[in-house]
C-alpha beads as a LAMMPS data file, in Angstrom:
LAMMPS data file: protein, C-alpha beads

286 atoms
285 bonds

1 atom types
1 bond types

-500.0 500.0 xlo xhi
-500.0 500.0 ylo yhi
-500.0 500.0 zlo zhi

Masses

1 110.0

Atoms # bond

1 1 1 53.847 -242.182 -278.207
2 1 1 52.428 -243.835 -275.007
3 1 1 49.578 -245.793 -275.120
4 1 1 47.697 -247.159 -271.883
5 1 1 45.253 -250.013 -271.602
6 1 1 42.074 -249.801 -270.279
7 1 1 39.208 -252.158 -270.104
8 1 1 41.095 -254.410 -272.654
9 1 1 41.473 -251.522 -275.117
10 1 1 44.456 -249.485 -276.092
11 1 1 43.786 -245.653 -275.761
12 1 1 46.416 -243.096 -277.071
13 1 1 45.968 -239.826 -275.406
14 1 1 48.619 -238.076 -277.306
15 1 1 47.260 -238.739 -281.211
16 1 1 45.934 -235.233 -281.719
17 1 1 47.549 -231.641 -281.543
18 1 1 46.705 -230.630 -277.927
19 1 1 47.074 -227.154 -276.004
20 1 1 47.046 -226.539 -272.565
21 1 1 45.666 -223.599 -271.407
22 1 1 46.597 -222.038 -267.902
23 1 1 44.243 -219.279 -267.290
24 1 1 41.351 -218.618 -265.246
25 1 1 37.704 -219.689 -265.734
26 1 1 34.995 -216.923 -266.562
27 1 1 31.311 -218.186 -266.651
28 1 1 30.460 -214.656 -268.162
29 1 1 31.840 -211.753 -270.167
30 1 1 34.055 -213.699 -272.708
31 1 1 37.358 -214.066 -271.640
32 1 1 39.653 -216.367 -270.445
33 1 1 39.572 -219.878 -270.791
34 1 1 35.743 -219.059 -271.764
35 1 1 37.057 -217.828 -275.038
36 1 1 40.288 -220.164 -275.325
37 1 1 38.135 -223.337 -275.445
38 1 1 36.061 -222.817 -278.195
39 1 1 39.062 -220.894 -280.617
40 1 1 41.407 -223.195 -279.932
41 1 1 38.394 -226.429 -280.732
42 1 1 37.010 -224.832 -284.035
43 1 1 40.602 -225.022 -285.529
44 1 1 40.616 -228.541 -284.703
45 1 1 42.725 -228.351 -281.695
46 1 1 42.027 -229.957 -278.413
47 1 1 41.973 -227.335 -275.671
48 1 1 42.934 -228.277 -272.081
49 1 1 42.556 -226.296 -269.564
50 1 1 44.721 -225.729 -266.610
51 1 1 42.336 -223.312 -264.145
52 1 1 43.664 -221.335 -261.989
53 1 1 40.860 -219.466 -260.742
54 1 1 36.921 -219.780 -261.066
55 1 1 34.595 -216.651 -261.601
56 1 1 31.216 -216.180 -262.264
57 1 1 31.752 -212.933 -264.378
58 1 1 34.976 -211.360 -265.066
59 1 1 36.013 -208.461 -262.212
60 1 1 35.158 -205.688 -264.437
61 1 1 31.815 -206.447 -263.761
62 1 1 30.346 -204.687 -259.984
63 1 1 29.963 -208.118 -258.095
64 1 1 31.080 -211.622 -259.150
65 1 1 31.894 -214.624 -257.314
66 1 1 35.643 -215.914 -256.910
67 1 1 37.095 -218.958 -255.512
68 1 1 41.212 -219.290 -256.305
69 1 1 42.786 -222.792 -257.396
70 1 1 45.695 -222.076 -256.754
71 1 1 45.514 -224.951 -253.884
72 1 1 44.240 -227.724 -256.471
73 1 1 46.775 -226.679 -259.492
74 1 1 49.532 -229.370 -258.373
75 1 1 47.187 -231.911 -258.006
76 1 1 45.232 -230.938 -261.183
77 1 1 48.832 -231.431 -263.209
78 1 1 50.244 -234.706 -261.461
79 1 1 46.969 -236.259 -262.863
80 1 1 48.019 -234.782 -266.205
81 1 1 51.192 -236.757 -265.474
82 1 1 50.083 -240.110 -264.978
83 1 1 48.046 -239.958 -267.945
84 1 1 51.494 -239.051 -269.490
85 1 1 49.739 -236.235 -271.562
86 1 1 51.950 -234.418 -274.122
87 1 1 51.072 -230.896 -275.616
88 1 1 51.840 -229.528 -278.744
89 1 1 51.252 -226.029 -276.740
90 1 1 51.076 -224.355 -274.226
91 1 1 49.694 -221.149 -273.445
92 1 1 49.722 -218.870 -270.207
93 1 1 47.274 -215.988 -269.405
94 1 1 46.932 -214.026 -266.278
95 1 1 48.361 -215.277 -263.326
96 1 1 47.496 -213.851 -260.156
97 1 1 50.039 -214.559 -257.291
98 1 1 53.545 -215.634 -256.992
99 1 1 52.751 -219.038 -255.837
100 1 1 50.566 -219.276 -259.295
101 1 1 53.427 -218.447 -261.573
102 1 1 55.794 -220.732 -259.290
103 1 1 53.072 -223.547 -260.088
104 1 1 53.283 -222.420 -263.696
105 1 1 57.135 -222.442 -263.907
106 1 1 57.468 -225.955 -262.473
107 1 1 54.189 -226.994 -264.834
108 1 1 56.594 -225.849 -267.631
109 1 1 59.412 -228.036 -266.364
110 1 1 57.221 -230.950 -266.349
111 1 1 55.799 -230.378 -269.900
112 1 1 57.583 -228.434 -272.417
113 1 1 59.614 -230.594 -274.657
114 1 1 61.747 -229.615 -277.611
115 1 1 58.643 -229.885 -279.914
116 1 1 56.133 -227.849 -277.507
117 1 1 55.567 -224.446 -278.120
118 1 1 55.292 -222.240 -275.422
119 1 1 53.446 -218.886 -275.595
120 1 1 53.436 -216.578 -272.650
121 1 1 50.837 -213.770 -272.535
122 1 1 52.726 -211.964 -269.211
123 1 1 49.442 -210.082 -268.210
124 1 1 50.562 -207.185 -266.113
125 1 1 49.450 -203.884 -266.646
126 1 1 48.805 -201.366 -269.245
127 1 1 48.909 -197.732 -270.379
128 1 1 51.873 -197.242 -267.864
129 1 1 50.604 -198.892 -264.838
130 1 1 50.755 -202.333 -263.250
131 1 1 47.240 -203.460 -262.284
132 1 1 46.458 -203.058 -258.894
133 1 1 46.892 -206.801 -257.612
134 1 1 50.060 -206.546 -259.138
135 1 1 53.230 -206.833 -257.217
136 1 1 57.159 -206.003 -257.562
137 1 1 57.422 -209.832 -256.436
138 1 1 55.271 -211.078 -259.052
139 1 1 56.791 -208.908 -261.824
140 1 1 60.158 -210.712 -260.479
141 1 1 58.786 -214.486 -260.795
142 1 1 57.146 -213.213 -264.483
143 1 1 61.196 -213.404 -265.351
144 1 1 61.154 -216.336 -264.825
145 1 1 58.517 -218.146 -266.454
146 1 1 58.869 -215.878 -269.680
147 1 1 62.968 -218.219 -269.601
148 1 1 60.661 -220.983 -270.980
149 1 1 58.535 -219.105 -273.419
150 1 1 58.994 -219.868 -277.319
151 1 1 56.226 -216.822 -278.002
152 1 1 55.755 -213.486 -275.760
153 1 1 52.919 -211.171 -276.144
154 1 1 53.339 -208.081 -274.126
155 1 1 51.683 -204.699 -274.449
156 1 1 54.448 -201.959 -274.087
157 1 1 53.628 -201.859 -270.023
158 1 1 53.966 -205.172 -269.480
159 1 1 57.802 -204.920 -271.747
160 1 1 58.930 -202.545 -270.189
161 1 1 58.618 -203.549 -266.960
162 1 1 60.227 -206.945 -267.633
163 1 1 62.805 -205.219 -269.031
164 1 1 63.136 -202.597 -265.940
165 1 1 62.948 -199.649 -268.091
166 1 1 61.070 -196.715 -268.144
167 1 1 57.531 -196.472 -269.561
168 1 1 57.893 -194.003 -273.037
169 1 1 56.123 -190.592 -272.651
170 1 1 55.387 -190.743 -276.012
171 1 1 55.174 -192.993 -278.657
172 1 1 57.949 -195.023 -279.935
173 1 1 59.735 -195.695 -283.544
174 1 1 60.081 -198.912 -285.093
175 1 1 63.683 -199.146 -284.468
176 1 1 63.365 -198.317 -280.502
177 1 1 60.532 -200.969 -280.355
178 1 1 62.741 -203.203 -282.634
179 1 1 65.412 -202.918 -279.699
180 1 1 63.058 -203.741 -277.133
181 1 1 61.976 -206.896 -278.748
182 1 1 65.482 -208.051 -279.223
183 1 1 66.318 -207.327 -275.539
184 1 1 63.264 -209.302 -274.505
185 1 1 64.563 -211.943 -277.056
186 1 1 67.430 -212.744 -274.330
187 1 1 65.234 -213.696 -271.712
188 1 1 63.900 -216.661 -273.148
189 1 1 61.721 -216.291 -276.279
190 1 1 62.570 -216.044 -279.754
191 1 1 59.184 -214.508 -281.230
192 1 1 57.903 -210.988 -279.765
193 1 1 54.914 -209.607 -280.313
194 1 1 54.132 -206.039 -278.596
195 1 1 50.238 -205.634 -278.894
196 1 1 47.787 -202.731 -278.697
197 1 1 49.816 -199.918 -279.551
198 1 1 48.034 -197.222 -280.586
199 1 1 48.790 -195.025 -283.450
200 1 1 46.575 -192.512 -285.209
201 1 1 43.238 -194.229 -284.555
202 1 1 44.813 -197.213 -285.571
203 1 1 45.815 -200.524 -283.208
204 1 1 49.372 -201.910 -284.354
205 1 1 51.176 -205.160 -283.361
206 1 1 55.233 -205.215 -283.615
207 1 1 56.430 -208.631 -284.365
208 1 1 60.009 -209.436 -283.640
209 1 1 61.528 -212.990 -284.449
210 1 1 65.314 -213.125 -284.053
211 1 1 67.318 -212.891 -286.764
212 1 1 64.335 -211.755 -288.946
213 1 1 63.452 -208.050 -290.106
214 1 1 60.278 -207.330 -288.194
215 1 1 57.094 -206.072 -289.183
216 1 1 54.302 -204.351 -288.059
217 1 1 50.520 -205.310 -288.231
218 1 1 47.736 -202.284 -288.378
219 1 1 44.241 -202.368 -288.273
220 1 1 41.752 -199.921 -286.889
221 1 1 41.364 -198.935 -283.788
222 1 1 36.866 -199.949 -282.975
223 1 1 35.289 -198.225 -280.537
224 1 1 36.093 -198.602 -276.559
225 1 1 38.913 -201.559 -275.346
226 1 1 36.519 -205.019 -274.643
227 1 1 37.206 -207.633 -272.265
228 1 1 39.072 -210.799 -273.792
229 1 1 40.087 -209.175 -276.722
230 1 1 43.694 -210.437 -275.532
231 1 1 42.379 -214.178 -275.098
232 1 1 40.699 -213.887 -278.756
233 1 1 44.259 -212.771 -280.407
234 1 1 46.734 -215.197 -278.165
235 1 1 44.191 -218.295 -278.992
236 1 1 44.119 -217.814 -282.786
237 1 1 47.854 -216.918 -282.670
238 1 1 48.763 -220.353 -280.512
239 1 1 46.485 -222.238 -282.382
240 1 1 48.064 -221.305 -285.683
241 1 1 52.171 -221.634 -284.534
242 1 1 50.815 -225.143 -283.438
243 1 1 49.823 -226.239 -286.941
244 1 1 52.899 -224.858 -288.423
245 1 1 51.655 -221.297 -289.438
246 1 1 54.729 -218.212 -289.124
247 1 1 54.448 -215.499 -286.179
248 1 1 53.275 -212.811 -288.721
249 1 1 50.517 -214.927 -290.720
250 1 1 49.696 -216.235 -287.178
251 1 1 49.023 -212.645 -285.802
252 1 1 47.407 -211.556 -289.210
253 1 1 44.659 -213.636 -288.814
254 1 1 44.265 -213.021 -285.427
255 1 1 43.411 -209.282 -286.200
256 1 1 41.651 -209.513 -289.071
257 1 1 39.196 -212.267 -286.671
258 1 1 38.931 -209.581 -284.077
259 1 1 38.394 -206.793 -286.425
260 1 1 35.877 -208.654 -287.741
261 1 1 33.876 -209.595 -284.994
262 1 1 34.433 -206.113 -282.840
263 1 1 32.537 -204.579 -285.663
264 1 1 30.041 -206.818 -285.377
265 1 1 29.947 -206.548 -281.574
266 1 1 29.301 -202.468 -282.057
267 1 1 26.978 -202.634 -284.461
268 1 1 24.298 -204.764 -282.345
269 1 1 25.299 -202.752 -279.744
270 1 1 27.163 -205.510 -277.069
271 1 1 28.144 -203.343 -273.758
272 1 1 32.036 -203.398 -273.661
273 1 1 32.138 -205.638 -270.442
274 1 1 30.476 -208.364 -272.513
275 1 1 33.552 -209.027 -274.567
276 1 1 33.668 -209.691 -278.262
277 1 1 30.934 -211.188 -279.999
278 1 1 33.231 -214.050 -281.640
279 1 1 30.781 -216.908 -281.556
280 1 1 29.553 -215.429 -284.919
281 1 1 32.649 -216.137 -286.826
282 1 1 33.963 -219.287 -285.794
283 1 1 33.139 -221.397 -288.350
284 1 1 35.578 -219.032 -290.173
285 1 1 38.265 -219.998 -288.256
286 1 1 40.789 -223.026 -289.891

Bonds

1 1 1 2
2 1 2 3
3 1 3 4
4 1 4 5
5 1 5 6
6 1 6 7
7 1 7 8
8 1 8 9
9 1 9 10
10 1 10 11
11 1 11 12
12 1 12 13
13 1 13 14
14 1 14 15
15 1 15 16
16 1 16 17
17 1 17 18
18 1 18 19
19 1 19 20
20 1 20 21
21 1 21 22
22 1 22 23
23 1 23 24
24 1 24 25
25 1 25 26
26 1 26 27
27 1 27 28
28 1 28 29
29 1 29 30
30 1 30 31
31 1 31 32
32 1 32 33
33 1 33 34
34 1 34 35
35 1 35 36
36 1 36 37
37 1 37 38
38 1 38 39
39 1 39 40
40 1 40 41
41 1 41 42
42 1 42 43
43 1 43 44
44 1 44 45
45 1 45 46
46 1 46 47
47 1 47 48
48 1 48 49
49 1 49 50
50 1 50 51
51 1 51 52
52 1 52 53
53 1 53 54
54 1 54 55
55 1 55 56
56 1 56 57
57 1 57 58
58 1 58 59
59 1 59 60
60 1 60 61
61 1 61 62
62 1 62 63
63 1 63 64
64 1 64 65
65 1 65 66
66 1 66 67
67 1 67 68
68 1 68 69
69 1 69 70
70 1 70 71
71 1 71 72
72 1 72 73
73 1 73 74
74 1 74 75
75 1 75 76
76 1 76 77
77 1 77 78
78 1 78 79
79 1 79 80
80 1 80 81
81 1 81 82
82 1 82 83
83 1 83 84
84 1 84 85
85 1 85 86
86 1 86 87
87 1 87 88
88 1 88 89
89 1 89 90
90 1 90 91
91 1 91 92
92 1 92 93
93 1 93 94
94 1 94 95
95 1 95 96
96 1 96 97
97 1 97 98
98 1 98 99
99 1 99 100
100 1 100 101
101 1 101 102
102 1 102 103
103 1 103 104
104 1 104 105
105 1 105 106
106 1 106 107
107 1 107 108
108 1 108 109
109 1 109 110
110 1 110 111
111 1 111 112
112 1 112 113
113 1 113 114
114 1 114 115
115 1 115 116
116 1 116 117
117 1 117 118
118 1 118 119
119 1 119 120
120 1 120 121
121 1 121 122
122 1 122 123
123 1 123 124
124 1 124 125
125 1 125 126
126 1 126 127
127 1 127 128
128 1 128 129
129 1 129 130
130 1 130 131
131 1 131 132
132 1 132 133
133 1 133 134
134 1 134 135
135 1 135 136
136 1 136 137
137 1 137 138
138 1 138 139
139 1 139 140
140 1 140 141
141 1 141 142
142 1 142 143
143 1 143 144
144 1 144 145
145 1 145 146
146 1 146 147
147 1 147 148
148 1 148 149
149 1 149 150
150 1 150 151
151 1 151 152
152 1 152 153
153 1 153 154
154 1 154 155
155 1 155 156
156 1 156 157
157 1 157 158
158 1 158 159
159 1 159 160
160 1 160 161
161 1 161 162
162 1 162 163
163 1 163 164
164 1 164 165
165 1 165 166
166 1 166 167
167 1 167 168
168 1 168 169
169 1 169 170
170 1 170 171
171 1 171 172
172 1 172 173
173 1 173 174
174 1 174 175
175 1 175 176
176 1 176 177
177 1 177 178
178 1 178 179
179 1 179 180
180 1 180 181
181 1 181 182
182 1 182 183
183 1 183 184
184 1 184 185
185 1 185 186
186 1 186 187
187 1 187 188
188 1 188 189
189 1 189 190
190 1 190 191
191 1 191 192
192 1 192 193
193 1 193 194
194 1 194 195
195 1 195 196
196 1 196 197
197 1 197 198
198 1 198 199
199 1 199 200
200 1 200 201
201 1 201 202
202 1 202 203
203 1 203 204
204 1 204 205
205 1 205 206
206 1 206 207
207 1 207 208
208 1 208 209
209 1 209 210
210 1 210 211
211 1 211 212
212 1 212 213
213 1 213 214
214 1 214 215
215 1 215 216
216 1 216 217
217 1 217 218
218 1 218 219
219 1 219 220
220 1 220 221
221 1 221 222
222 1 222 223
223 1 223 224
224 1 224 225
225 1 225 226
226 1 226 227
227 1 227 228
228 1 228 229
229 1 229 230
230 1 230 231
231 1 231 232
232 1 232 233
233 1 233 234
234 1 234 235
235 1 235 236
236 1 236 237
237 1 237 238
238 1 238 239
239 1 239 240
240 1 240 241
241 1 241 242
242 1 242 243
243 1 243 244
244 1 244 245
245 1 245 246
246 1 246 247
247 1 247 248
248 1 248 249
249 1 249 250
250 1 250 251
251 1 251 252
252 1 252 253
253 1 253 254
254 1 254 255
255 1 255 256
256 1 256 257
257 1 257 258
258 1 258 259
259 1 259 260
260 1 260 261
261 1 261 262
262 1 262 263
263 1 263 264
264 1 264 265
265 1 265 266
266 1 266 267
267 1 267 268
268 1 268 269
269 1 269 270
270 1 270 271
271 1 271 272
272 1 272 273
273 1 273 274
274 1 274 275
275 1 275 276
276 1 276 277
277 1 277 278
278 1 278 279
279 1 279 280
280 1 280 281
281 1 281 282
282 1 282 283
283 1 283 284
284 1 284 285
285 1 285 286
């Protein structure tokens, strides 16, 4: 561990479990780093963020302002490298251009050591479709960065298209998601998740690790999708592989958390582009 001096005092700026958090800034409708910072603090992690874009409210919302970062995101890091800053994690969320993921991919080169983990939320589409900023050029650099991923969460959209195959017409079996996983396995990561899959009313989460049997996480499906609900789940599931937690405990609690506070969201009656009503449950979080 690296210490500096300063003012005739020795500082350590790698003594606690840190997470760095590439994602864009959202002043309102919880999501994004909005929702990673606060997570990732009340289970005693230090969140830093990495911006890569700044919003006033999310773009689900009619008007909003929006001013990219992409131009400050090298300079933002280097200082990050003469403070010598180590992470424990990192974690990626939606990046929106090729030159952000090629910033991402060489942040990854500069950072990730043998004892980081690296979780990759490859924010792409979903039901089927890419989103509409989404190109075939961007889908090709995703490949890339998911090479240095530990962790993947994709819906079924988003594996499927790294995989280049075919989006289901109907729903899959365990063993034909269980095959996906392990094919996404050889691009990098060794722990899959495949979120949001919907089954009977019910939301499920597949969890691959290699070598392991995998298993599948249920809860039920609340009331219309919200904004950051994927920022909630990747937080608490980063946060908890950091302190030493396994994939499927990790992704337990996330869902349980979300369950719990999307019911709580509905029943005071939060519009959906609001997001999830977390704040009331983090002092539950550990």
């Amino acid at each position: 561990m690296k210490v500096i001096r300063k003012g005739g005092e020795i500082m350590s700026l790698n003594k606690q479990k840190k997470i760095a958090i590439v994602n864009d800034f959202t002043g309102f409708g919880r999501c994004s780093i909005a929702v990673a910072l606060p997570i990732i603090s009340a289970m005693k992690i230090q969140c830093c963020p990495l911006p890569t874009a700044i919003l006033s409210a999310h773009t689900g919302f009619s008007s909003f302002f929006f001013e990219d970062y992409t131009p400050h995101m090298r300079d933002y890091m280097n200082n990050w490298k003469e403070l010598n800053l180590q992470f424990d994690g990192i974690c990626t969320g939606f990046l929106g251009s090729k030159e952000q993921i090629d910033v991402v991919v060489e942040f990854l080169c500069n950072f990730k050591t043998k004892d980081t983990i690296v979780m990759v939320d490859p924010v792409m589409g979903d039901y089927g479709q890419l989103y509409s900023t989404y190109t075939q050029e961007m889908c090709d650099e995703m490949k890339k960065l998911i090479k240095y991923a530990d962790v993947m969460t994709p819906n079924l959209t988003e594996a499927c298209r790294l995989l280049d195959i075919p989006y289901p017409e109907k729903s899959l079996n365990p063993e034909q998601l269980e095959n996906i996983a392990k094919e996404l396995c050889t691009k990098g990561p060794n722990k899959i998740v495949i979120t949001g899959l919907q089954h009977n009313g019910n939301i499920r989460n597949f969890i691959y690790e290699t070598g392991k049997p995998y298993t599948i996480i249920e809860v039920k499906k609340i009331g219309e999708d919200r904004s950051g609900t994927g920022d909630v789940f990747s937080s608490i599931v980063v946060a908890n592989i950091v302190k030493g937690v396994d994939i499927v405990t990790s992704v337990k609690k996330a869902t349980d958390f979300i369950s719990k506070a999307i019911n709580y969201t509905a029943k005071i009656g939060t519009p959906v582009h609001d997001g999830i009503c977390f704040e009331e449950y983090l002092t539950d979080l550990q």
